[in-house]
C-alpha positions in Angstrom: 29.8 8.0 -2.9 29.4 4.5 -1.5 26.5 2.3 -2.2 24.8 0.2 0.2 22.3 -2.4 0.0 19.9 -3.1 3.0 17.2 -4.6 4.2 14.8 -4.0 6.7 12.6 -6.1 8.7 10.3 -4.7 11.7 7.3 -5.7 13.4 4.8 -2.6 11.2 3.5 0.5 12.2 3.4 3.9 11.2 6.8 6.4 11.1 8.9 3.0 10.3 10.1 4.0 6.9 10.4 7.6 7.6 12.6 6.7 10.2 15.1 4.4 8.5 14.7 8.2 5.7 15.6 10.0 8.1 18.5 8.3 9.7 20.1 7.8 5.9 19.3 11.9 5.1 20.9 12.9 8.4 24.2 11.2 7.7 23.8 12.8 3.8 22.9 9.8 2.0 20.8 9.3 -1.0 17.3 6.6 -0.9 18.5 5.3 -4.4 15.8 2.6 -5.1 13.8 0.1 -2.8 11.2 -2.7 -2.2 9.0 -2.7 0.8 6.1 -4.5 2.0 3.3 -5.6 4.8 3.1 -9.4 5.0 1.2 -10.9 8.3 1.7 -8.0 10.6 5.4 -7.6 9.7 7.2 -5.2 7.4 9.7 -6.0 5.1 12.2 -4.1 2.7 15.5 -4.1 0.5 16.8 -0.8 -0.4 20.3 0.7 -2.1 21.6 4.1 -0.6 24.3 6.4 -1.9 26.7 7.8 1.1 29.1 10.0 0.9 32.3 8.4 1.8 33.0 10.2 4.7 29.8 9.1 6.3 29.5 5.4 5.5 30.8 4.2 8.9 28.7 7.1 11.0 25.7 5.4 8.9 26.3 1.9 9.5 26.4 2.6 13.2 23.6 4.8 13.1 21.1 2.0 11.2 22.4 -0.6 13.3 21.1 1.6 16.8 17.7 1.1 15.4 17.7 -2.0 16.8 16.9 -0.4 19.7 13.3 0.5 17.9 12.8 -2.8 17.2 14.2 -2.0 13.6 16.2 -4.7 12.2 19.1 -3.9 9.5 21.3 -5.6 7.7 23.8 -4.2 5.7 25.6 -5.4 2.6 28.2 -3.3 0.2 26.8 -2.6 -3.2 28.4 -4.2 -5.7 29.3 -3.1 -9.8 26.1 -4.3 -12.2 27.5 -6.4 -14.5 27.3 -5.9 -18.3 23.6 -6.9 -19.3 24.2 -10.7 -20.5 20.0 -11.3 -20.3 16.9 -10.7 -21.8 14.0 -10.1 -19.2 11.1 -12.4 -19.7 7.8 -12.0 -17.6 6.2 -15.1 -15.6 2.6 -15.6 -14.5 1.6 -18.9 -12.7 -2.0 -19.9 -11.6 -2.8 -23.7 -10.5 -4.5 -24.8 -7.4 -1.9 -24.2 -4.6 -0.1 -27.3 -3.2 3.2 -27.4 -1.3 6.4 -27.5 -3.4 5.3 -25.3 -6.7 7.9 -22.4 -6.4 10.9 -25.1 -5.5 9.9 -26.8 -9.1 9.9 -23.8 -10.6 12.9 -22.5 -9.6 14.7 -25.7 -9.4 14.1 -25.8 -13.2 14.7 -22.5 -13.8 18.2 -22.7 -11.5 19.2 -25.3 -14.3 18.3 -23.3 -17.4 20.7 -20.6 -15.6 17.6 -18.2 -15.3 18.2 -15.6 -12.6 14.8 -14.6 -11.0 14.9 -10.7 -10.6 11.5 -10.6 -8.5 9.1 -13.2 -7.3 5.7 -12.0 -5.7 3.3 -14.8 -4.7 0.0 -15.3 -2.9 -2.5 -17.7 -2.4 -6.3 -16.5 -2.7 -9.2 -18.5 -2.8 -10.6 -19.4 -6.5 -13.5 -16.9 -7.5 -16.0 -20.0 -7.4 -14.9 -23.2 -5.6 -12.9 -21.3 -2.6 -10.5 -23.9 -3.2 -6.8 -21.9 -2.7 -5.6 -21.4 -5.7 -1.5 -20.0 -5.9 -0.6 -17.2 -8.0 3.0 -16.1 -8.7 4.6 -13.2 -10.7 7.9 -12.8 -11.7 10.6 -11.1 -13.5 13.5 -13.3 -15.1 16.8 -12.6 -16.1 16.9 -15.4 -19.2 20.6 -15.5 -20.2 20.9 -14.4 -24.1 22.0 -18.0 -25.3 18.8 -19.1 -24.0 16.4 -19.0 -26.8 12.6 -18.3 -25.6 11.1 -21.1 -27.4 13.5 -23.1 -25.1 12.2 -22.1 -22.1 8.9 -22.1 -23.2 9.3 -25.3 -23.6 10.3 -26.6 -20.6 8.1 -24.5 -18.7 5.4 -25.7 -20.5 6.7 -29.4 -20.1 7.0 -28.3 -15.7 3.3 -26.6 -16.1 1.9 -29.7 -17.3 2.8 -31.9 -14.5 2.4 -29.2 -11.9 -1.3 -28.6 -13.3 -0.9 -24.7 -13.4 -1.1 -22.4 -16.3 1.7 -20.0 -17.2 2.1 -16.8 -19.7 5.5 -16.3 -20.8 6.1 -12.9 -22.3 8.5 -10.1 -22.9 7.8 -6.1 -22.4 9.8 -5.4 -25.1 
């Protein structure tokens, strides 16, 4: 079987993801895992198929003609997981929102070598002023020669000038 990684962007309505099922069952292939969402009237997804061999190129194609349904695809070869070299750490943010918080973030993470795995952010207003106040969740891939109270450290250090609060923890 070949792996294949895509993701999918379309303006949402119903029958979008049973149409990108359907097109990946009719050429024999295997929904493996995904990610999908509805963000401001648009829908958006990353998802890995299984194909048989045979079939791969009949699929591309066949993903790529749902264009024509205003279905956009793109398509990317699914590559070997490398051997686990990470511990997974959990990350909550909350602080009043201001432009630039998730470039810190990651900027400082990006030099501590932490991959981020998932990010999911919003901005709602704050339960008494209505001022907006950002909230961000995320799953990090913390290298193994990383310690934790290194990290929490700097984060802490970051958190402080930023003037948000964050919970560091690990599901293990």
């Amino acid at each position: 079987m070949d792996h294949l990684v895509l993701t999918v962007i379309a303006q949402d309505q119903p029958g979008l993801v049973e149409r990108v099922a359907q097109c990946v069952a009719n050429h024999g292939g295997n929904w493996l895992e995904s990610r999908m969402s509805r963000m401001a009237g648009q829908f958006a997804g990353i998802l890995r198929v299984a194909v048989p061999a045979e079939s791969h190129a009949e699929l591309v194609t066949a993903l790529q003609e749902l264009n024509a349904h205003g279905i956009r695809v793109l398509l990317a070869e699914s590559g070997a997981e490398p051997s686990c070299t990470w511990k997974p750490i959990m990350l909550d943010l909350v602080g009043n929102d201001r432009p630039g918080i998730v470039r810190d973030i990651t900027r400082l993470l990006t030099e501590l070598g932490v991959n981020v795995e998932s990010l999911q952010t919003e901005v709602m207003p704050a339960p008494m002023s209505s001022e907006p106040l950002f909230h961000a969740e995320s799953m990090l891939a913390v290298p193994l020669g990383l310690s934790l109270d290194e990290l929490k450290t700097q984060l802490e250090t970051l958190a402080d000038d930023l003037m948000v609060e964050l919970n560091i923890r690990t599901d293990s």
